[in-house]
N, C-alpha and C positions, 0 to 999 in steps of 0.2 A: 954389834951383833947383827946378824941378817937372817931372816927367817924365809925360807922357802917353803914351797909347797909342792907339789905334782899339779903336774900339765900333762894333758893329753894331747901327740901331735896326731892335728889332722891332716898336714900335710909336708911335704917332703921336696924340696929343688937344689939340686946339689949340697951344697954345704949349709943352705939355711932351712928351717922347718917352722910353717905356723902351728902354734901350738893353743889351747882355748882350757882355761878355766873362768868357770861360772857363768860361763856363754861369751866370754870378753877373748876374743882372739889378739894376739901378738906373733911381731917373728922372732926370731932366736938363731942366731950361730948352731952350727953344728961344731963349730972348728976344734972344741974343747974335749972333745968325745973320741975315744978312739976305735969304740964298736959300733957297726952300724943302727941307724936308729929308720924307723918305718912308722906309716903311717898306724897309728893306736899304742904304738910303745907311750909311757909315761917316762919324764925325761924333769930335771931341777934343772930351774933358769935361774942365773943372776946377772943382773949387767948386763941381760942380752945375750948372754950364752949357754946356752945347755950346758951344765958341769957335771952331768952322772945319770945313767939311764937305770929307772927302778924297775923292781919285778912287779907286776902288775897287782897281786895281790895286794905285795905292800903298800902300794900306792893307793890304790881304794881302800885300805883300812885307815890309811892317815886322812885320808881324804873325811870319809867316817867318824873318825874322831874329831876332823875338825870341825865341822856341822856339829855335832854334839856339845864343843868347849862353846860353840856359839850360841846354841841353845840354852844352855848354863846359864850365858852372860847374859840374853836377852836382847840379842840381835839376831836378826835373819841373816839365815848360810846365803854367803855369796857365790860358795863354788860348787 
């Protein structure tokens, strides 16, 4: 099973995009994506590739909830 999360890109060069959650920046493929993606869209990475661009909303609310299931547990949100 693989768990992903929302990434925010902050930036954009052809087909690759850095993308930063919890302050930790990586790149990621666009290659897997067949809508364009821009700088502030929220985008799921796996393997290094973007596989699905989210609506924004939804993506801060997961985000939200994830900080929360952390707080639960009794660690500090990383993203």
């Amino acid at each position: 099973m693989c768990l992903a999360i929302p990434v925010r890109v902050v930036a954009v060069e052809g087909k690759v995009a850095t993308v930063e959650a919890g302050g930790s920046k990586v790149k990621a493929r666009l290659d897997a994506i067949s809508e364009p993606v821009q700088v502030g869209d929220y985008v799921l990475v796996h393997a290094g590739f973007a596989i699905k661009r989210l609506d924004p909303a939804d993506a801060e609310e997961t985000l939200r909830l994830w900080d929360e299931l952390l707080a639960l547990s009794g660690e500090e949100p990383k993203i």
